[in-house]
C-alpha positions, 0 to 999 in steps of 0.5 A: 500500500502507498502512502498516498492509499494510506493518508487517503483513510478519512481522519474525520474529529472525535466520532467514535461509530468505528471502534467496534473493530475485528482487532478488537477481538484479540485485544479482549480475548488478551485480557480474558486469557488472564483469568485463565490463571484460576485453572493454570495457578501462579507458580513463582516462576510463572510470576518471575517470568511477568514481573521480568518481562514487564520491565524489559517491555515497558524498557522497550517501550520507552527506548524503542518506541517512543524516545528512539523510533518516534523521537530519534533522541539518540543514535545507534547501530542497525542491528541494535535497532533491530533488537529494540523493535523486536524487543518493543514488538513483543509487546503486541502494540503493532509496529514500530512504523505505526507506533512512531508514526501515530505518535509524530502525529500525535506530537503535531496536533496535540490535545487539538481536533486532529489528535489522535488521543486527546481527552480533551476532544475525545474523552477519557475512554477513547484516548486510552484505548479506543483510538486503536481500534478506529478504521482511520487509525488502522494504517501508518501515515508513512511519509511520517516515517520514512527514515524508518522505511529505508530500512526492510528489516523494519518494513518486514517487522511492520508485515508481521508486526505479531510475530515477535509477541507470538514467539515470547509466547511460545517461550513462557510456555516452553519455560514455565508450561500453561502458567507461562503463558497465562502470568508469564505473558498475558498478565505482562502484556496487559500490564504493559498496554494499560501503563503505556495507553496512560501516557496518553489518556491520564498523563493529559488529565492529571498531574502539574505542568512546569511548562507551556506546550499549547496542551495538556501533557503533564508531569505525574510522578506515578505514572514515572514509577510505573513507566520507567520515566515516561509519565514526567509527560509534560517535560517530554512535551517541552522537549520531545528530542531529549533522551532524559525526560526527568529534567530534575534530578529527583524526577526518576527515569529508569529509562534514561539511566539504562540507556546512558549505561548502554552507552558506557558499552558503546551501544548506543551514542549521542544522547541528547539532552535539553538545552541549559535555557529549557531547564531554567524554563527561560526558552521562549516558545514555538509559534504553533504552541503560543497559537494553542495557548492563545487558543486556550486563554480565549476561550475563557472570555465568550466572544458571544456574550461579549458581543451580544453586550456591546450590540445590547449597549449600543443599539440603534444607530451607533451599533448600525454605524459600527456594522457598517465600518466593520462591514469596510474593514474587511481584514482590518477588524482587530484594528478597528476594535482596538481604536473604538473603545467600546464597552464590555471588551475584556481588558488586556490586564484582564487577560494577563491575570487569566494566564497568568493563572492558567499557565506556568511560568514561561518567556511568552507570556506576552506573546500570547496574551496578544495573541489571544486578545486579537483572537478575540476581537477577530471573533467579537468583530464577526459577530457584531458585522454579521448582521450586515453580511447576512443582509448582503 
């Protein structure tokens, strides 16, 4: 399939009338199988075997999928590579080249209408785990990845993206018999799912933010511990290219250690780690994330009810006067609002102590305060002139 077949897959808001998905039937028979534990009983080698591989797994989660293949945070070899696929693939969380791919797309649109997971616009349920299911995310964007398509043995991996978590199976169960398999990989795998699809569901729900990222990511420090350093989220947002995603030193990232200690062995290279300017939080931001902040700060002031009082005070003559020189102004609204002081239009002070109040500390304030304010009278002028083009 080409990317042009693939992109062409409908990509249509938050409706959720496709999750009902044959893939679908696998990932609840998964969670099932786990009750099969009743019969096959918990040996301790059975629950060494899950308590090992979770760690390994959530390890190659973090490394492989998300701070390597998505991100390129740090360099390795090709045959290192390949291992951190397989190793993430076992994790039956389809490909490396979907992975990464809906997770750059992620990273581009994030907590808007085009997100792929957001809360936000979709709700809880949804971004956790029902995204996965959904026709229109079934195929890989990959002209998102193609770094990662230049290499066959990732493009094999992506045609059988489940055979590595077919063949740990068939390894805890050459281990540890029928109980292997049920703790050894079911209970594993399950746990892995739900740790990770909490990055995008309750890491934009809970937690605090240090920064301003034009979205909702956020720092949770339990979600760290059971991810190995992936839940210090709104860090990650920050500064997705980092290879270190505690920015502080009592932030833990488990994930980070172990691939500075890979590096010691010459694994892996060129670890890369945000600048002195991010950590003091003093970086001044991205124009799409202060058009999201903006976004977000103006939506605190009803554009509607703002200008159905400035038509309720004017009235007459002097709001047909007004109709007419912003039926003239054309692009010059926020212009012209700004020169005729009328009544009930927010301040700019006002919008300062909003965000201040909304946002952590950052450089932009200002940015997007302005921003926001002119989104405002951009909205409140098209209002007021609507009568007038309705008329037309």
């Amino acid at each position: 399939m080409t990317a042009a077949e693939a992109n062409s897959t409908p990509d249509t808001g938050g409706d959720h009338d496709d999750i009902i998905y044959p893939s679908t039937i696998p990932f609840v028979l998964m969670h099932f199988a786990c009750f099969a534990a009743i019969w096959t009983g918990v040996t301790w080698q059975a629950l060494a075997i899950c308590i090992a591989l979770y760690w390994l797994r959530i390890f190659a989660i973090g490394a492989g999928y998300h701070r390597y293949f998505s991100h390129r945070a740090y360099s390795t070899s090709r045959v290192f590579q390949f291992v951190l696929a397989v190793l993430a693939q076992t994790t039956a969380q389809k490909s490396v080249i979907w992975w990464a791919s809906k997770h750059r797309h992620h990273h581009l649109h994030s907590d808007t209408e085009q997100d792929v997971h957001s809360p936000r616009h979709k709700g809880f349920i949804y971004s956790h785990l029902g995204w996965i299911f959904s026709r229109k995310h079934d195929l890989p964007d990959f002209d998102k990845v193609a770094d990662l398509m230049r290499y066959p043995e990732l493009r094999w991996l992506h045609k059988f993206e489940l055979l590595p978590a077919v063949i740990l199976a068939v390894l805890c169960f050459l281990a540890a018999g029928w109980s292997g398999l049920v703790v050894g990989f079911f209970w594993s795998t399950v746990l892995v799912y739900h740790a990770t699809f909490c990055i995008n569901s309750l890491a934009h729900v809970s937690g605090s933010t240090r920064y301003v990222t034009g979205d909702d990511s956020r720092n949770n420090w339990l979600l760290a511990v059971f991810t190995m350093g992936e839940g210090w989220h709104n860090n990650h947002h920050a500064f997705q290219s980092s290879v270190r995603q505690g920015f502080r030193w009592w932030e833990i990232d488990p994930t980070y250690y172990l691939l500075r200690g890979l590096s010691w062995l010459g694994l892996v290279w060129d670890l890369r780690l945000p600048p002195e300017q991010v950590l003091r939080n003093e970086q001044r931001l991205g124009v799409a994330v202060i058009n999201r902040a903006a976004e977000q700060l103006v939506a605190r002031f009803n554009s509607e009810h703002v200008a159905q009082a400035i038509a309720a005070a004017l009235q007459g003559p002097e709001l047909s006067a007004l109709q007419d020189v912003l039926a003239r102004a054309h692009q010059r609204t926020t212009e012209v609002l700004m020169t005729l002081h009328l009544p009930h239009i927010p301040t700019r002070e006002e919008f300062v102590r909003e965000a201040r109040a909304m946002f952590a500390r950052t450089k932009s304030l200002d940015e997007i305060v302005d921003r926001a304010y002119e989104l405002l009278l951009i909205s409140v002028g098209t209002r007021l002139a609507a009568p007038i083009e309705s008329k037309s």
